[in-house]
N, C-alpha and C positions, 0 to 999 in steps of 0.2 A: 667505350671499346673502340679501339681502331680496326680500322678495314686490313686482312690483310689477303693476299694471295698464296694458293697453295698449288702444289705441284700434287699429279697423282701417286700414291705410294706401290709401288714395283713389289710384283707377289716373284720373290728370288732368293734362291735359297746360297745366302753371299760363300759356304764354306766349300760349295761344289766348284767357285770360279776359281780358272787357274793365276796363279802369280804372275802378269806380265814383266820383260824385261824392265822399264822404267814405269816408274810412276809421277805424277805432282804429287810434293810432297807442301799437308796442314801445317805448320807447328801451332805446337798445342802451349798453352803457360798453366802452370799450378796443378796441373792434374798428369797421372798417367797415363791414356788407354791401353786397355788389356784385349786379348784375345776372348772372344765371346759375350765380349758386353757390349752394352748398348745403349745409349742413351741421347736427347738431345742437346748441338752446340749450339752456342751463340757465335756466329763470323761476322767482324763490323771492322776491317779493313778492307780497304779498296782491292785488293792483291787476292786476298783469299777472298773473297765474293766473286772476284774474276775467275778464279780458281774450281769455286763451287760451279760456276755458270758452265763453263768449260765440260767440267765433270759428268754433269748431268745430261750432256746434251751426247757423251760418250758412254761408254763402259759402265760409270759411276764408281768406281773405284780409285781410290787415293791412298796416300800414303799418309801415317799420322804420326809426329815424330814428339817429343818432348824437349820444349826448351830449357838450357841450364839457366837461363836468369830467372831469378826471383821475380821482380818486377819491371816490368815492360813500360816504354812512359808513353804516352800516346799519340799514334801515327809515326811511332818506329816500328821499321822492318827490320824481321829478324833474319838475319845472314845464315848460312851454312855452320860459321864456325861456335855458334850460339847453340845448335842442336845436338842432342844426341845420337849415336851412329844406330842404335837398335830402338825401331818404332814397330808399329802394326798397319797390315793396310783394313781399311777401312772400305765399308760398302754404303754408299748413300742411299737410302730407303727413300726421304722425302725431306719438301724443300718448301720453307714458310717463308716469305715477303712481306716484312713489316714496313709499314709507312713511315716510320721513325727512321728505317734508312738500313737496319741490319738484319740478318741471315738466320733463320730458326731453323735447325738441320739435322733430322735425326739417322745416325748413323750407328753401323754396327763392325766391329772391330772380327776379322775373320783369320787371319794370320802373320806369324811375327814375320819381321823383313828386317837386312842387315843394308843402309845404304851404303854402297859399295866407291858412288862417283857422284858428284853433282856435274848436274850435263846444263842447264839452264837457273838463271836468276831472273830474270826476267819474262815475262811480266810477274811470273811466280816461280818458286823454284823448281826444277824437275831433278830427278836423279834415276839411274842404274843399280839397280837393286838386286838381292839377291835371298830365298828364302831361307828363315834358320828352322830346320827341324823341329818339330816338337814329337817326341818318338814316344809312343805311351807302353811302358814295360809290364807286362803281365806278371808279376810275384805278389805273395803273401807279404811281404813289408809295404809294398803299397798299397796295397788293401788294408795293409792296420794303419798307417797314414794317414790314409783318407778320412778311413773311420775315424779315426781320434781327432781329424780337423773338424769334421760336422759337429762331434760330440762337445767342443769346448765351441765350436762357434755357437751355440743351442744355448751355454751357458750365459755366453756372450748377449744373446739376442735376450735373453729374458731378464738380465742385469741393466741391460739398459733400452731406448728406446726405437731401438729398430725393428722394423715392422715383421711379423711373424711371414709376411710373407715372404721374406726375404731367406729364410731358414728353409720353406718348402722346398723356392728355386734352388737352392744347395743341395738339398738332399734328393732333388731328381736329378739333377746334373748326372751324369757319365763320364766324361772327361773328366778325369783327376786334374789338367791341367786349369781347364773351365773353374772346378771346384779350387785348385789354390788360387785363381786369379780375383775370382770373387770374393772370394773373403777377405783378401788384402786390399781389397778397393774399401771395404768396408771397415779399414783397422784407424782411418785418419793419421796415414804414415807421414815421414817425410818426402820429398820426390825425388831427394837420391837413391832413399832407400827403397821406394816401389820402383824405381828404374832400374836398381840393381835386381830387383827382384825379376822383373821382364827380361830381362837379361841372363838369367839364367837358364841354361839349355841341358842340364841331367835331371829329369824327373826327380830321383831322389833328394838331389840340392834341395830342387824349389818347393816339392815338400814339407822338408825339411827347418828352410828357411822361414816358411809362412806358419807352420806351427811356432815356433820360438817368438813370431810377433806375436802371432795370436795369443799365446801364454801371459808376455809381458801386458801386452793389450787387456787383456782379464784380470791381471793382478791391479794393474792401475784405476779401471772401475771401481773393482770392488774397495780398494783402499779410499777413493774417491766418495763412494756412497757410504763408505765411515763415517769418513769426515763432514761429509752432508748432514747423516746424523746428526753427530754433533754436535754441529754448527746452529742444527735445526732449534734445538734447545735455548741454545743462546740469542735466537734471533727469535723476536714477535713477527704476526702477520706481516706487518707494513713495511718492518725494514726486511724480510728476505724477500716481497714481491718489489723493493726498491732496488735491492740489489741483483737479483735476477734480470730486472727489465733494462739495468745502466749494461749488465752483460751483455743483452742480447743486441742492444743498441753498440756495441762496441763490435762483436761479431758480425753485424751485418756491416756496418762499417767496412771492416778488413773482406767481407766478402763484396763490395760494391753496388749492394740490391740500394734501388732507389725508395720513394719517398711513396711511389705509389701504392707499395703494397701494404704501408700502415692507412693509409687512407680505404684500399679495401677491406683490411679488417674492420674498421675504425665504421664504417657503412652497416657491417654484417651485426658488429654490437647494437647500432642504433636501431638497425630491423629490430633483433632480439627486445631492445626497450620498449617498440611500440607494439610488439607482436603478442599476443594474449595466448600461452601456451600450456601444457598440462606439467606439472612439479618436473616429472621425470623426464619429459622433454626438453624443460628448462634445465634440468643439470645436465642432459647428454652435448646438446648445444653449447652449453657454455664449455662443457671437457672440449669438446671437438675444433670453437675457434681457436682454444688456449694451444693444442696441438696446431692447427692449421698456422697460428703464428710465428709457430718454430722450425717451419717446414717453407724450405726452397722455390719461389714460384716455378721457376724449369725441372721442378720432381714430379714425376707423373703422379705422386700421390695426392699433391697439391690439388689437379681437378677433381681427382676421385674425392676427398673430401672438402671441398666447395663444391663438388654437387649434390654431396648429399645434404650439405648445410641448408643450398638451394631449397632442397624437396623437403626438408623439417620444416622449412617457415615459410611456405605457396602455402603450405595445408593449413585447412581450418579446423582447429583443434578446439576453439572457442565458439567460432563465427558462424547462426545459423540465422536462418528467415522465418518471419513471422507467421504464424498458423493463418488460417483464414477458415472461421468456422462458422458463418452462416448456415444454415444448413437446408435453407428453403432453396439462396440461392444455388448453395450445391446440387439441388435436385432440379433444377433449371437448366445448369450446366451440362448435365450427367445428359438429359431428356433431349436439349439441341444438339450434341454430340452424338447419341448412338440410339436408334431406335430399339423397341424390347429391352432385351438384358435385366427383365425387371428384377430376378433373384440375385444379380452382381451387383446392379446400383443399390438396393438395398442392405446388401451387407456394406457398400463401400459409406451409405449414410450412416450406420449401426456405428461404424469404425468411428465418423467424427462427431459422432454427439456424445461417446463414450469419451474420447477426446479433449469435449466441450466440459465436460465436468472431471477429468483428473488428466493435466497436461503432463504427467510424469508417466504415463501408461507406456509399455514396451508391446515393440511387435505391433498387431500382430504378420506373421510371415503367410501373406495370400499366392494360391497358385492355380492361376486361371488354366482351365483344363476344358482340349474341345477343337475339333477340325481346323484347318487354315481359314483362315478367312471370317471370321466372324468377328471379329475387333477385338484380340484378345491386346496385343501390342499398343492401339490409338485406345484403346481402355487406361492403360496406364500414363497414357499421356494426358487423358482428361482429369484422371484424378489428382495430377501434379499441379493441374492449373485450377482446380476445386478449392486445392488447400493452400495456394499458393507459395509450392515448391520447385525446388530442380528437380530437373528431370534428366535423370542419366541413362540410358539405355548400354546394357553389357551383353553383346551377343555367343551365347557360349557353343550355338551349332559346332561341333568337332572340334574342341578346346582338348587337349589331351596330357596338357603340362601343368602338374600341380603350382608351379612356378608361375601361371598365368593367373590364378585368384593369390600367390601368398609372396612372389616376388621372388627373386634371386637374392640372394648371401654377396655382401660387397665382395666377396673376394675374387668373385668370377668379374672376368673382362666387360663389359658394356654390362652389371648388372643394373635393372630396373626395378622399382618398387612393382606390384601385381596392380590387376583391374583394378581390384576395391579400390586400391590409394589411390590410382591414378584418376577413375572417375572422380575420389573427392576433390582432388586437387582442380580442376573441370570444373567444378560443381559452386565450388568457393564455401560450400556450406555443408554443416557437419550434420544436418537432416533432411537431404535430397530424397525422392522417389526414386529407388533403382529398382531399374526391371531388368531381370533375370530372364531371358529369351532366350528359349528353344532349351530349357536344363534338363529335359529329357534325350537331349541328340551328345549329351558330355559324354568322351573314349573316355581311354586311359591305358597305359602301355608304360615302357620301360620308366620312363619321366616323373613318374605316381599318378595319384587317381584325383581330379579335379572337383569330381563330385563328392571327395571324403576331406577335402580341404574346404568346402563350402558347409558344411556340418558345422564348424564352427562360427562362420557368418551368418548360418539362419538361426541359429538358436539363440533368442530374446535372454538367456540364463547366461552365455558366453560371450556374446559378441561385444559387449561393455569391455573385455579386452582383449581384441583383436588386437595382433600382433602380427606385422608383415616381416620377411625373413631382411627385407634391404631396409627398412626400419629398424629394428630389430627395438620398436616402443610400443607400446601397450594405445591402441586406439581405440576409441569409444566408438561404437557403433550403433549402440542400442535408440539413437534417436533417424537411425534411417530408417524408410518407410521400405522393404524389400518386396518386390511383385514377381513370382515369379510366371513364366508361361510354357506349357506343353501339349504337345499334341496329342501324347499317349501318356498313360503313365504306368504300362509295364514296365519300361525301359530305365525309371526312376529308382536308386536304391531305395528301399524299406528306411534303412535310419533317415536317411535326408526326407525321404517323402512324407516320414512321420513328425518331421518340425514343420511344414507347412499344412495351412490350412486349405484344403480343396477347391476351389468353387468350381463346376461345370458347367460349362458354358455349352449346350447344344446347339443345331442349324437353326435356320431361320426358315420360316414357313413362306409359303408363295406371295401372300399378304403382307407380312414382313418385308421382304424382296421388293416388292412393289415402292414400298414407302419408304426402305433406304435407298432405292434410287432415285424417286421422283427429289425426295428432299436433300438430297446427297449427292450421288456418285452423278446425277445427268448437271446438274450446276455446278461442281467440280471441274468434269471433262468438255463442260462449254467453256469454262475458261482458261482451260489448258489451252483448248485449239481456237482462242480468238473467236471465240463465233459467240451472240445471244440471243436471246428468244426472240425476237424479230425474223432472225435468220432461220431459224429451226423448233420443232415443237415434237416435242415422244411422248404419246398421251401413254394413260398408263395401261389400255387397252396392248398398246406395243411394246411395252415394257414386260406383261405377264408372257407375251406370246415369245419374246427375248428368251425368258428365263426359262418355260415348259421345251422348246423346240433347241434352245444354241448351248443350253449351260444346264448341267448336271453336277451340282455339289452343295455342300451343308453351307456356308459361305457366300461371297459375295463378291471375289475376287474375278472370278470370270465373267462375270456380269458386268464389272466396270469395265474390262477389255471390252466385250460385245460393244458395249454404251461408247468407247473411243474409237471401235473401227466406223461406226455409226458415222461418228463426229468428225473422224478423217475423209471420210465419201461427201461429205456435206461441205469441208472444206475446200474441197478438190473442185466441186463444183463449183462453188463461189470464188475462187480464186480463176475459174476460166470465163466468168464472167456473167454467172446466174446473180440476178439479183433480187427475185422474191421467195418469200419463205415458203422451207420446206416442211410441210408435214407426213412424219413417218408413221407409215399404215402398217397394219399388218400382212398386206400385202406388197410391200414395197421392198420388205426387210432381204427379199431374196438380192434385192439390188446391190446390197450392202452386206451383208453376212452371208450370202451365199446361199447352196439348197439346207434344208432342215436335217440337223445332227441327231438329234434325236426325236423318238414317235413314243405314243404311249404304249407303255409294256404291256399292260394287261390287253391292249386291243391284235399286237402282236402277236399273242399264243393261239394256237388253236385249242379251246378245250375241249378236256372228256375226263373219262377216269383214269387217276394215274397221275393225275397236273394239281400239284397244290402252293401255294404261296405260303413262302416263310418271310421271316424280317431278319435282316443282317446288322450288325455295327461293324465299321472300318473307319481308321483314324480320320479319313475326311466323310463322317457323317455315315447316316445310315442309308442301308438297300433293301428294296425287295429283292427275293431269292428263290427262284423259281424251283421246285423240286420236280421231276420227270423220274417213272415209274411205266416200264414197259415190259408182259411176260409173255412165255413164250416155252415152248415145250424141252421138258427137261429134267433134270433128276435133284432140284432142291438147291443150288446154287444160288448163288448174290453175286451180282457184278457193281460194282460201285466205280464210274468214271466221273471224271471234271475239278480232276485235281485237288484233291479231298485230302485232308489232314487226318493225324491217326486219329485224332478227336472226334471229325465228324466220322468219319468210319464207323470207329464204335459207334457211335448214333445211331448208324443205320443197320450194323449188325443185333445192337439190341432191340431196336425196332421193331426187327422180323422174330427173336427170339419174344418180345410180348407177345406179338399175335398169333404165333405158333402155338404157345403156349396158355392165351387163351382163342383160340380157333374156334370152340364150343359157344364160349360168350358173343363173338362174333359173327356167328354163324356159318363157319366155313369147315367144310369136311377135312379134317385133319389129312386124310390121304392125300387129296389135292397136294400138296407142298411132296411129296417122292415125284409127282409128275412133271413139274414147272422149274423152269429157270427163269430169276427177276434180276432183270437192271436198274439200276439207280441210279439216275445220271441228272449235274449239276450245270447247267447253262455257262456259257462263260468261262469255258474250260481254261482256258491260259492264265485265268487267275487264281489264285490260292487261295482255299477257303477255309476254315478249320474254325473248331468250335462245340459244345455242346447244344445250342440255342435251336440248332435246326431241329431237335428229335421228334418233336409233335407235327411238325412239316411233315417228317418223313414217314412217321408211323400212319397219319392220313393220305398220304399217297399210297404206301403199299395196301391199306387197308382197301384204299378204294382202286388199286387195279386187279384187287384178287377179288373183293366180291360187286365188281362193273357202278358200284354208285360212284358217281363223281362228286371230288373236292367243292363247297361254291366258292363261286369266281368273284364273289364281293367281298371275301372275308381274306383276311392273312393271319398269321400267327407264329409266335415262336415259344420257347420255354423248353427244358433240359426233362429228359424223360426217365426212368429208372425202370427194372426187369420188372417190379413190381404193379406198375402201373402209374407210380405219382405225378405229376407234375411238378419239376422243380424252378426256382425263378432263375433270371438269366441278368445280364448287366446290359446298359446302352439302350434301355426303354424310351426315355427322349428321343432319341436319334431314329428309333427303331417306328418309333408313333409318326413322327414328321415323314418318313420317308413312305410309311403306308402311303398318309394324305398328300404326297405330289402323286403318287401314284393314283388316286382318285379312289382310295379303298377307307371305308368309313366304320368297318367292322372290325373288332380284331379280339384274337383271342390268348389271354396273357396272365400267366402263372399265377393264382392267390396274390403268393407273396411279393407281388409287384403292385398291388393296387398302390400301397403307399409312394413308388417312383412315378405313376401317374397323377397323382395329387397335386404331383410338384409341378408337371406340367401348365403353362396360364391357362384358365379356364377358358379363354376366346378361343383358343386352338382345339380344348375338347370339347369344345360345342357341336352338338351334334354329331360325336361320335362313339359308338356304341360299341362298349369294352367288355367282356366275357372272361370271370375271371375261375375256370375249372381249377379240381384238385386233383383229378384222375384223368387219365385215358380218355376212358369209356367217356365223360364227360365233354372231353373235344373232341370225340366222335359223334357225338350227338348234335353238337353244335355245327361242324364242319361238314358232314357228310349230306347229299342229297338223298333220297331214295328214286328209285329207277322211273318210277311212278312222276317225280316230282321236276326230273331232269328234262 
């Protein structure tokens, strides 16, 4: 490929410029330009390159005139009396620089001109011009004209091989004028006769004129494609691809195309021979060089298909990488990469020893679910290097354009194949690991819906033929490994979230935390910031006191922060000229992270009756959730503040309707409740809380501000409550457990039907913690409440 230089392209709309008195006048050989077309020239005389130079650096506006000789010999200048008097001016968009020495210039033709005087010849010509009318008549005869030019041109276009898109531009066009210039650009006239035809200035004439070619132009085809018939009969294979190919070599001949562009095809076949491609790839391919050889290097459609030729043979339609299925070593892998995680590495072993015994297994489509920060993402990169695969990462956070998984339709301007092909092409291999990041945060708006175009890439039943819209071929997919990851999966639709399989991934405990950073994130950020253990030492004494007092979340992402401002303080100092190591204390940290962000909750509260601990889930991990209960003289009232969702609401209004309604079983004089007004109010007001999970919080707070026992202060609990008195189970129990025990609460009290989500919990974490699993009320009131005696 030669190097060439480009000019920028001028955003100008050339129909709004007025007609200067003179212009520099192109002449043009072999061709007409018309008004409103556009395309680019080739300029490789000294005169006219001086001419472009000139142009460009002015106005950009020229004159375009047609010469009457046939044949021009080379490094002759065409005079004045060689042109014709009716040309078009032209508007120069932009300006290529080839190393070869000539002028790549694409230009657009805006209106007709009459040269009236030549005023210069040298160094190029110039002339005095004048503009000829083009007057556009409003009547029903032009309008049936028109209509009748589109309608045989359509005939035109589908009899033979000119590109449908050529038929759209037609038939949006507006200008009747536009509409009969285009057509007869596309009739393969003589160039008297397209000059008489420009030459025409009554609308009806040219019309007129350009139907009557267009007619004859239709009849000769189709007489043409008789005879083809034929012909076809009388000819075998060999002698009509002999005689086609002596034609087309005599045509390019009379067109002057050189030698390079059978040598690029001549390339594109040899790819084709060594390229390993699926049946119907192979025939599209081969349809599409057979077209691309019959097509004009300087035709724009020329790139459009050489790049899509490109993008059929980068892909690997054959080509994949070898499994790697040890499986000890993959649990090695899995173990130095991420600490915990023991129910994901598990399932990710299950995946390759099933695998290890049937290598034609599809799917299956995993979707790691669970707060920021907890290695859902460096998850999927360990498992790419487990099995040793590509590893593609597709970030779909606010994708909103079905066009972005399934690609654009060649017939739009710059289309591109979508994610999927493009990661494959990346990839080089037809069973890379792609992860699917953040496919819970996919819109969707005028453009379609992203996550109903992905429906058919996770389904192990369909994705064997995927099909991208700028492909427009059938691709196997079924041997990629799909991961996808979210934070939430409300926000996932129903069909999509029902071809994946789940796994959840909860926080990580203080212990945890400890030992992903000692082994991790502190040898990481000592070698980010040039420093090693010589220079610096964080025992893990200061690492817990990091995590209780600076960082508050299910994750591990804050944590590495804390651990780099650490390592920024430490390098600040050594850089001004400390030179023995530093050990960070727990009393030291204020030096470096500043005063303490956080203190423990429970030591915060002041208790009494009235104050009871719930457990919350929220997409980064779970909370304890304070419930507050204060009465006060009144007529039977509920106040509910702290930004409460209609969900908790109801909680709390059914709450007071249980114990209302048993008042006897609890001991409280029914009358009481006409005297009192009770608030209920949620800590933390500015955040939004909503939910059924808090009802057993709340029915133990009002329980216990109406008859003065207090909630205890070591236990927490949640679970969904009903008029009746049941306890119902709730979601986010992992999340909901971990967050009790930062909280230092080792009791807790949670729905029957939850025992089996604590199960699932690792037994080191429920060591030593004692679960309470009621079916009523009364039952976690028994549990929950102090007696007066006991407080």
């Amino acid at each position: 490929m030669t190097e060439e230089q480009h000019t920028e392209q001028k955003k100008v709309d050339p129909t709004s410029l007025e007609v200067p008195e003179s212009l520099p006048i192109l002449p043009l050989q072999g061709f007409v330009f018309y008004p409103g077309m556009g395309f680019p020239l080739q300029v490789a005389s000294e005169s006219s390159k001086q001419l472009i130079d000139d142009v460009l650096l002015g106005d950009r506006m020229l004159g375009m005139v047609t010469s009457r000789k046939e044949k021009v010999e080379e490094g002759e200048v065409l005079g004045k009396e060689e042109l014709y008097d009716i040309g078009v001016v032209g508007y120069l968009h932009k300006l290529t620089k080839s190393q070869q020495g000539y002028y790549q210039v694409l230009v657009s033709g805006t209106k007709k001109i009459k040269i009236d005087e030549y005023t210069e010849t040298e160094p190029y010509l110039r002339a005095k011009i004048s503009e000829v009318p083009m007057d556009i008549v409003e009547d029903k005869k032009i309008e049936a004209l028109v209509f009748n030019i589109r309608n045989q041109f359509q005939k035109l276009v589908n009899a033979t091989e000119l590109p449908q898109e050529m038929l759209a531009t037609v038939n949006t066009l507006e200008n009747p004028f536009y509409v009969a210039y285009l057509v007869s650009s596309q009739l393969h006239l003589k160039i008297e006769i397209e000059q008489e035809t420009l030459e025409l200035v009554d609308l009806h004439d040219l019309l007129h004129r350009v139907t009557r070619e267009l007619n004859d132009r239709i009849e000769t085809v189709e007489m043409s494609n008789e005879l083809q018939k034929s012909m076809k009969k009388d000819m075998d294979g060999r002698q009509r691809e002999f005689f086609l190919r002596q034609q087309l070599q005599a045509i390019r001949k009379e067109l002057g195309e050189g030698e390079d562009d059978k040598v690029e095809i001549q390339e594109l076949r040899d790819r084709v021979a060594e390229k390993a491609l699926s049946e119907e790839a192979k025939k599209v391919v081969d349809k599409e060089i057979a077209r691309l050889d019959r097509i004009s290097p300087s035709s724009p459609e020329y790139t459009v298909s050489r790049n899509y030729l490109d993008w059929i043979l980068d892909l690997p339609w054959m080509e994949s990488t070898t499994d790697t299925l040890d499986l000890e070593q993959a649990e090695k892998d899995l173990d130095k990469d991420h600490y915990g995680l023991k129910k994901i590495k598990k399932r990710i072993i299950e995946f390759l020893a099933v695998r290890k015994l049937k290598e034609d297994i599809h799917g299956p489509i995993l979707c790691l679910s669970g707060p920021p920060g907890v290695g859902k993402t460096s998850l999927g990169q360990s498992i790419a290097r487990t099995m040793n695969r590509k590893f593609v990462r597709i970030a779909l956070g606010g994708v909103r354009d079905e066009a972005e998984i399934r690609g654009h339709r060649r017939t739009y301007i710059g289309a591109l194949p979508g994610r999927i092909i493009q990661s494959l092409k990346r990839a080089e291999a037809n069973n890379p690991v792609f992860l699917l990041d953040e496919v819970d945060k996919l819109g969707n708006d005028f453009r379609g819906d992203p996550s109903s175009a992905l429906l058919e890439v996770l389904d192990p039943e369909q994705n064997s033929t995927f099909t991208d819209h700028y492909l427009d071929i059938e691709f196997d997919l079924s041997k990629v490994m799909f991961i996808a990851t979210a934070n939430v999966l409300d926000t996932i639709p129903g069909p999509l979230r029902d071809r994946m399989e789940v796994v959840e991934l909860s926080g990580y405990t203080q212990q945890e935390k400890v030992a992903i950073a000692t082994r991790h994130l502190v040898p990481k950020q000592l070698e980010a910031h040039a420093l090693t253990k010589d220079d610096i030492e964080i025992p893990e004494e200061t690492v817990e006191n990091v995590i209780s007092s600076y960082t508050r979340e299910a994750g591990v992402r804050n944590l590495e922060r804390e651990i780099a401002t650490i390592c920024r303080g430490i390098a600040a100092e050594i850089a001004k000229g400390k030179t023995e190591k530093t050990v960070v204390t727990p009393d030291s940290l204020y030096t470096y992270l500043g005063p303490l962000r956080f203190f423990p909750e429970m030591k915060a509260r002041t208790w009494g009756p009235g104050l009871a601990t719930g457990l919350a889930w929220t997409p980064v991990g779970g909370q304890i959730l304070f419930i507050e209960t204060s009465i006060m003289k009144g007529r039977g009232g509920l106040t509910l503040t702290g930004k409460l969702g209609d969900v908790m609401k109801e909680s709390a209004t059914a709450a007071l309707t249980y114990i209302r309604s048993h008042a006897e079983e609890l001991d409280i004089a029914e009358e009481r409740f006409a005297k009192i007004d009770l608030h209920v109010h949620v800590p933390e007001g500015a955040i939004p809380k909503d939910g059924p999970s808090a009802g057993v919080s709340m029915v133990s707070s009002l329980v216990s501000v109406i008859t003065g026992n207090p909630v205890r202060q070591d236990v927490a609990m949640t679970g969904e409550i009903t008029l009746r008195g049941d306890v119902l189970p709730v979601g986010g129990i992992g999340e909901k457990v971990l967050a009790a025990l930062r909280a230092g609460i080792k009791e807790l009290i949670l729905p029957v039907l939850n025992e089996k989500d604590v199960l699932e919990i690792p037994e080191d974490i429920r060591e030593g913690v004692i679960f309470h699993y009621p079916h009523t009320i009364s039952e976690v009131l028994a549990i929950a409440l102090q007696k007066k005696a006991d407080s």
